[in-house]
C-alpha positions in Angstrom: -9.3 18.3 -16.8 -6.9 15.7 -15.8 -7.5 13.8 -12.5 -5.5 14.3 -9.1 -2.7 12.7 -8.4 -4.0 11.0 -5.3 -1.5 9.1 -3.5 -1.1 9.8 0.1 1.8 11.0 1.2 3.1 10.4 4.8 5.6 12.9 5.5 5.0 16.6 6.0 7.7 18.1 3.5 5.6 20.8 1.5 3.1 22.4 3.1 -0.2 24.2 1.0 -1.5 27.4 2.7 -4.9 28.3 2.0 -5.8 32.2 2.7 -6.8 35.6 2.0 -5.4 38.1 -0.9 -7.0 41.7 -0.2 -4.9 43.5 1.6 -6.9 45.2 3.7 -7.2 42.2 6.2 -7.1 42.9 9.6 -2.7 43.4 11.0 -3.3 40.6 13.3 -4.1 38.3 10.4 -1.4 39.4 8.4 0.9 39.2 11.4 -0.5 35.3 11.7 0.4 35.0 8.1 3.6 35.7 8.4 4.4 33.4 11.4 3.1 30.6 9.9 5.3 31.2 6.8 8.2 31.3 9.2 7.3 28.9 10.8 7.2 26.5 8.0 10.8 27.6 6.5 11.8 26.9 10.1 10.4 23.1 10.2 12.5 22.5 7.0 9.2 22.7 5.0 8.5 23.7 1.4 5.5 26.6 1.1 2.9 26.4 -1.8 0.6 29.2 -2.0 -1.3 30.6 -4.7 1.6 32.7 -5.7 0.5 36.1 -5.0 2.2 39.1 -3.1 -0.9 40.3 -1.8 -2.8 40.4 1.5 -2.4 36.7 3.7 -0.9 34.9 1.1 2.1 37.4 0.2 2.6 38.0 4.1 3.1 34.0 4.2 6.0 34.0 1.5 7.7 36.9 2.1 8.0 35.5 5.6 9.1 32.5 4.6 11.1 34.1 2.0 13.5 36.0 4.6 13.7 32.7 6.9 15.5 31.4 4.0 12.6 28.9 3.3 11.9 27.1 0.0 8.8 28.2 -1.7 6.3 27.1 -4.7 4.3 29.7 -5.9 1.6 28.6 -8.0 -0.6 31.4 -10.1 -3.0 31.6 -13.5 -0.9 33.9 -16.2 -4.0 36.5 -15.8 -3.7 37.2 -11.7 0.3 37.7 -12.3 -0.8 41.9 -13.4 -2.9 42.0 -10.3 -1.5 40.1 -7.6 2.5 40.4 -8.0 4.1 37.4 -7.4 7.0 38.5 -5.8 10.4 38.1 -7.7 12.3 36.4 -5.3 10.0 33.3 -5.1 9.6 30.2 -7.0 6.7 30.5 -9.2 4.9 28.7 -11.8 2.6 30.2 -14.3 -0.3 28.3 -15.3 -3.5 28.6 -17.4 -6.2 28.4 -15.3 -7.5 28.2 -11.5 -8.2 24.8 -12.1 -4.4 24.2 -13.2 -3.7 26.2 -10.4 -5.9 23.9 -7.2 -4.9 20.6 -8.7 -0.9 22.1 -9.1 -1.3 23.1 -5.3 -3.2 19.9 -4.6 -0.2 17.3 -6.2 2.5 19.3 -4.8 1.7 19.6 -1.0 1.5 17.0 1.7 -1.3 19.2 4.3 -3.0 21.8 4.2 -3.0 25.3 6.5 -6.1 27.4 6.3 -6.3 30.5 7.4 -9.1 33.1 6.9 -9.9 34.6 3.6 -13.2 35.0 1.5 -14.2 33.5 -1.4 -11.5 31.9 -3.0 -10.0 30.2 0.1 -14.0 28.7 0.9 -13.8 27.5 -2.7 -10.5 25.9 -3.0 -10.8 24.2 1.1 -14.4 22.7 0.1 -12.9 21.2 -2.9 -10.3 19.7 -0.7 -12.7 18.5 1.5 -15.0 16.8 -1.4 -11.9 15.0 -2.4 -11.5 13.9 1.1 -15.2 13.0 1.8 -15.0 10.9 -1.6 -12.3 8.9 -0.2 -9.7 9.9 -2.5 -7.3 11.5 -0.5 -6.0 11.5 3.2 -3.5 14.5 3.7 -4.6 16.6 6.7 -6.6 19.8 6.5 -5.9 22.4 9.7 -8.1 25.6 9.9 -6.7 28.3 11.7 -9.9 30.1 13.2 -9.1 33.3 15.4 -11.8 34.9 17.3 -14.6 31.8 16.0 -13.9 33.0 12.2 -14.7 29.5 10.5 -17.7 28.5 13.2 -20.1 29.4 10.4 -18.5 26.9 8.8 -18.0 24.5 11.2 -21.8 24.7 12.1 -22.8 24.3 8.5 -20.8 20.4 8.6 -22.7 20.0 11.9 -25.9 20.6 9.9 -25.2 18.3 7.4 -24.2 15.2 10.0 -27.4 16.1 12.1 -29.2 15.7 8.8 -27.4 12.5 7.8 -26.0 14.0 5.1 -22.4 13.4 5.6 -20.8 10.9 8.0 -19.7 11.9 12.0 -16.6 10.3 10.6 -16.1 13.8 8.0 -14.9 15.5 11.6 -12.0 12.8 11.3 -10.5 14.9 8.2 -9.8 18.1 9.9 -8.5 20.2 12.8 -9.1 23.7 13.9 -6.9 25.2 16.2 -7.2 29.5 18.1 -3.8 29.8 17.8 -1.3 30.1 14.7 1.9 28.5 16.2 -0.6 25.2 17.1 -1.1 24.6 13.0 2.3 22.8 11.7 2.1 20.4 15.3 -1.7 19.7 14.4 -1.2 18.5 11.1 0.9 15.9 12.2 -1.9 14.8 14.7 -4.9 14.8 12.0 -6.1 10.9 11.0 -4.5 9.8 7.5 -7.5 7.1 7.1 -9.5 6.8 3.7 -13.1 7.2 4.1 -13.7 4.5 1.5 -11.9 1.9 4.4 -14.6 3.4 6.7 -17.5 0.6 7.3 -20.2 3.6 8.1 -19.3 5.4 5.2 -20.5 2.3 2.5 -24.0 2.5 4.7 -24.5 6.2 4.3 -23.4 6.6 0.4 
């Protein structure tokens, strides 16, 4: 596997959103999804997403899809029988879900996460270990209705109470209750390198 493309980016122009594919999630999530989606196309932004046209994620695009907004789909050639892609969008088939993070990754200049299971945990700690190991600085914004990522968020507590990260990790991402407060808090997120960070060389 190739390395990320890890120059930092200062403008906002594509935005990657992180987030749930069952389609049974809860309306008020889907109806989040799909703000945020419009949102974006209304900004001027670009939309990556994992390419599907299922649950969070397909509320996103087609949202952003009817707001006339410019989208990047980006899906493995096995998930395109099960999740859709729909036709309208820009998408790229690739090989793997490896091809398909670092794809994401190169091609967006922040990061929205909303909730989701699994997949979404997996692909935002990645992010985050980049981040962490100083090798990126885009900004990382969770959207957490009703407390949904505090489990999370306590688990990174944990780790700085037990000196296992830095207090300076809560630098490298936002949380924010309410979905129209994500595009304005990525612009407001620190875009510093951990490795310029003096506390950082005395805790590795």
């Amino acid at each position: 596997m190739s390395s990320p493309n890890f120059e930092s980016r200062q403008s906002l122009g594509s935005i990657c959103v992180f987030c749930g594919s069952s389609n049974s999630a809860a309306p008020e999530l889907l109806d989040a999804a799909e703000q945020l989606g419009k949102g974006i196309a209304s900004a001027g932004m670009r939309l990556v997403y994992g390419g599907g046209g299922v649950g969070l994620m397909g509320a996103c695009a087609r949202a952003a899809d009817a707001a006339g907004g410019r989208i990047l789909g980006v899906i493995p050639e096995f998930l395109t029988r099960i999740e859709n892609a729909p036709a309208s969008v820009d998408t790229v088939v690739v090989v793997s879900m490896h091809e398909r993070k670092m794809r994401m990754f190169e091609e967006a200049d922040g990061f929205a996460v909303l909730p989701g299971a699994i997949g979404t945990l997996e692909e935002v700690i990645e992010l985050l270990s980049w981040r962490r190991l100083g090798l990126h600085a885009k900004p990382i914004v969770f959207y957490n209705p009703d407390a949904f990522w505090d489990p999370l968020f306590a688990l990174f507590a944990r780790f700085i109470d037990e000196n296992l990260l830095p207090h300076a990790f809560n630098d490298c991402w936002r949380a924010v209750d309410n979905i129209d407060e994500v595009l304005p808090t990525l612009a407001t997120v620190p875009r510093v390198l951990f490795a310029s960070r003096p506390e950082l060389a005395r805790l590795a």
